[in-house]
VMD Tcl script that draws the C-alpha trace (Angstrom):
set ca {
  {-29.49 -12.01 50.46}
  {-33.19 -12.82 49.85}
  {-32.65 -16.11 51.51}
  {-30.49 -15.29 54.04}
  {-32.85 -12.58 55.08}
  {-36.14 -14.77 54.97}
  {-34.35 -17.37 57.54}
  {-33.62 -14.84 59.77}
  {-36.56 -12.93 60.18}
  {-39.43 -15.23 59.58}
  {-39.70 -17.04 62.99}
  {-40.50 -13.31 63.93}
  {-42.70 -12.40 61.25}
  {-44.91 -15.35 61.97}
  {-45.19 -14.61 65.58}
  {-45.87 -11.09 64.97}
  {-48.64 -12.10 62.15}
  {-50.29 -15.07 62.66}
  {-51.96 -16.13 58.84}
  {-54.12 -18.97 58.03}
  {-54.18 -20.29 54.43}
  {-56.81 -20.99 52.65}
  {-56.16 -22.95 49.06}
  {-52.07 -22.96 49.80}
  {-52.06 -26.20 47.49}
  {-52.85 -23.98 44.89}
  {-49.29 -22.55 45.09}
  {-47.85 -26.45 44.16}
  {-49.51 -26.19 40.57}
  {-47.15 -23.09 39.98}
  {-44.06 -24.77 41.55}
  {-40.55 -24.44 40.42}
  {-42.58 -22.44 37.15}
  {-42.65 -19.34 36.54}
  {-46.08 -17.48 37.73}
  {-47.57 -14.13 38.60}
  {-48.92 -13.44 42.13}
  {-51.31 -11.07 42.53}
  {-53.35 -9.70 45.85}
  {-54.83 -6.74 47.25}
  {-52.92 -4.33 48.50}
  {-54.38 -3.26 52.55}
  {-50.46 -2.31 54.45}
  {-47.13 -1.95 54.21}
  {-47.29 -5.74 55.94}
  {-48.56 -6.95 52.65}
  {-45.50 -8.10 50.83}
  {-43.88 -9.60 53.91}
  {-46.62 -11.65 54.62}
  {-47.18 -13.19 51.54}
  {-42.78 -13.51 51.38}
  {-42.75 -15.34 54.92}
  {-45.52 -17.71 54.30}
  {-44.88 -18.55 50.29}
  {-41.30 -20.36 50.30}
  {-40.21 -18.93 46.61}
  {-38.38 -16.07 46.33}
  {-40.84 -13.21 45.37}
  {-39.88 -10.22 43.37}
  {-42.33 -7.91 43.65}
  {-42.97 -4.46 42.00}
  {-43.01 -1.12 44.50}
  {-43.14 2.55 44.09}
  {-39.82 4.13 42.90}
  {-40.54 6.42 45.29}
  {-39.60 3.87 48.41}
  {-35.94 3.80 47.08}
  {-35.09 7.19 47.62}
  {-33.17 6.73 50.48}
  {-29.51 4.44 49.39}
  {-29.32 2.45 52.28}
  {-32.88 1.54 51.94}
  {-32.94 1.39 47.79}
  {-29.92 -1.04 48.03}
  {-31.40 -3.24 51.01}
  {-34.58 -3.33 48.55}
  {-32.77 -4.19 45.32}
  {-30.79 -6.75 47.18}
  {-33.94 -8.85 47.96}
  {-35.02 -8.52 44.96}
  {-37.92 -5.82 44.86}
  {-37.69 -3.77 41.47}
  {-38.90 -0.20 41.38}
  {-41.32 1.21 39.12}
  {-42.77 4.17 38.05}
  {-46.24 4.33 38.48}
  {-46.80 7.84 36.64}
  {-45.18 6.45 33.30}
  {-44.12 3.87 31.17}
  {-41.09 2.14 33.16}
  {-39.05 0.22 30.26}
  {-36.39 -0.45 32.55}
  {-38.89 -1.92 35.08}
  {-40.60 -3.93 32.76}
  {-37.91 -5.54 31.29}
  {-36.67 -6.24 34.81}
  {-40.06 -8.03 35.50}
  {-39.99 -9.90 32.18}
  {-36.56 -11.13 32.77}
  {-37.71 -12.53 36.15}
  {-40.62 -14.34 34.99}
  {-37.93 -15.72 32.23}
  {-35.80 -17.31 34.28}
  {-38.51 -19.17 35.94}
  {-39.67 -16.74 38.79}
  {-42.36 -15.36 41.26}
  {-43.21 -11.89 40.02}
  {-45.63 -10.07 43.10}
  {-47.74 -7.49 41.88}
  {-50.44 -5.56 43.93}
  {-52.62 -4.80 40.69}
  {-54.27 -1.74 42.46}
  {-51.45 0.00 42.49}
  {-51.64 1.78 46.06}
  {-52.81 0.65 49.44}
  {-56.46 0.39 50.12}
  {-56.62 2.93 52.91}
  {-60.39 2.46 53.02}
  {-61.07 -1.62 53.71}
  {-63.25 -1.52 50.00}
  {-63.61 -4.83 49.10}
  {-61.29 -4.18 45.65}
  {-59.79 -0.96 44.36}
  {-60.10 -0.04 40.28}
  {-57.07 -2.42 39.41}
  {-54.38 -1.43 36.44}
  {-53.38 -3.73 33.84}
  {-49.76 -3.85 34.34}
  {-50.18 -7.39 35.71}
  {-52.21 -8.30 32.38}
  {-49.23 -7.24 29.79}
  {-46.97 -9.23 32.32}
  {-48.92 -11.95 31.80}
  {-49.44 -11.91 28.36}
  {-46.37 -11.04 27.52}
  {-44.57 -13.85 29.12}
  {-47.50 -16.64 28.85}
  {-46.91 -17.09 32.05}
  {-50.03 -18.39 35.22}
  {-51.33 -15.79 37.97}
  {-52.24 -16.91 40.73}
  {-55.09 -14.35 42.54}
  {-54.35 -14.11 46.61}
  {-56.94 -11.94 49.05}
  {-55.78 -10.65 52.30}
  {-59.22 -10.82 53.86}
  {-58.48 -8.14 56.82}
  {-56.01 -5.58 57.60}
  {-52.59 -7.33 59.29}
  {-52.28 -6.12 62.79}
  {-50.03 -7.78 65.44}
  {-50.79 -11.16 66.93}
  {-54.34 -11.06 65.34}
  {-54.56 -14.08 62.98}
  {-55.09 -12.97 59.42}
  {-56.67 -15.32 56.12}
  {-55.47 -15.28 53.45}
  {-56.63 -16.62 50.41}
  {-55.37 -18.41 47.51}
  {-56.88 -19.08 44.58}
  {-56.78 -21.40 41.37}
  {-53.82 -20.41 38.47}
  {-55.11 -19.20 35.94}
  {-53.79 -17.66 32.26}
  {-55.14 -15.02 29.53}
  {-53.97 -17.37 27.08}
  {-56.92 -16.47 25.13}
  {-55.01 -12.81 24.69}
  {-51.25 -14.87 23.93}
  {-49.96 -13.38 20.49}
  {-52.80 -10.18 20.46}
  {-51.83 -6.52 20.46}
  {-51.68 -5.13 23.90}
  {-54.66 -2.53 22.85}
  {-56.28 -0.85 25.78}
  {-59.54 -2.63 24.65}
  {-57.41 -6.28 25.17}
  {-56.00 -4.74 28.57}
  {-59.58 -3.85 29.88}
  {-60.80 -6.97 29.04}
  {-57.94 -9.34 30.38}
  {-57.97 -6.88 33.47}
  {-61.88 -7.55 34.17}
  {-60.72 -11.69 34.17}
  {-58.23 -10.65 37.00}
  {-60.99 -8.42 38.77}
  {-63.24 -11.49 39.02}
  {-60.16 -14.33 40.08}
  {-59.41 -11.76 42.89}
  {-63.32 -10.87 43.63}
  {-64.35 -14.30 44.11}
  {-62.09 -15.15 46.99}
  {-63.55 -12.80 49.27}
  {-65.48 -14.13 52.77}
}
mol new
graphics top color blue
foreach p $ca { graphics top sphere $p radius 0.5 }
foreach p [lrange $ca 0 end-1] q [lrange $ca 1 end] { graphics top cylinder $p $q radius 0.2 }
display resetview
């Protein structure tokens, strides 16, 4: 479905919203592996854009609350997209996640957790992405939507170098280890700003 879906709407999507790339051959270090994208998180466009332009299939994590309606829930579960709670611990989402960066996948995470309704340059991020990371040993690779997607205005976006908290691989997921792995992520992301 994810396929199928990507080949027919993509021509559209790319006329719609223009993107240049910066650092796309930093996406080839991560291919066929599995890997952890992360980017800010300005509108709904978000996911799509990063989907049309980045020719793996992404699963990325979105509100539970976005699957409330069946007919949407099962279009979003068919392509892929797992839903999560962001109130509390989500076992069934996590292990959902996990087994996709098992079987050698993209996981897409927006580590701040909502949309950035106010253009600031990075939102307090949560560490989901971290225990992901550590958890599976797996590389994240940090993307930056530099502006706000609006129609037929060209949008950058940003890629940066994969990177891993190996340096956290076999610790206890503390809060103290979270915070710390989660300030690494704040800088990868920070540093690909304009």
């Amino acid at each position: 479905m994810y396929c199928f879906f990507w080949i027919l709407f993509w021509p559209f999507i790319r006329l719609l919203f223009p993107v240049k790339i910066v650092g796309k051959e930093n996406l080839k270090k991560v291919d066929k592996k599995s890997a952890i994208l992360i980017c800010n998180h300005l509108s709904n466009a978000d996911p799509v854009l990063i989907a049309s332009y980045i020719r793996r299939k992404i699963s990325f994590l979105a509100k539970r609350e976005i699957f409330k309606n069946k007919l949407a829930g099962c279009f979003f579960r068919s392509i892929g997209i797992i839903p999560i709670d962001r109130e509390n611990i989500d076992i069934k989402a996590i292990k959902s996640a996990l087994t996709v960066l098992k079987n050698d996948g993209v996981l897409g995470i927006f580590p701040e957790g909502t949309r950035n309704k106010k253009d600031e340059e990075l939102k307090e991020i949560k560490n989901g992405c971290c225990m992901f990371a550590i958890k599976a040993k797996v590389p994240v690779v940090p993307i930056i939507i530099q502006k706000r997607a609006q129609i037929f205005r060209k949008t950058k976006i940003t890629i940066g170098e994969p990177f891993e908290l190996s340096e956290f691989y076999g610790s206890k997921l503390s809060t103290e280890v979270l915070n710390e792995a989660g300030q690494i992520v704040v800088d990868k992301l920070k540093v690909l700003y304009d």
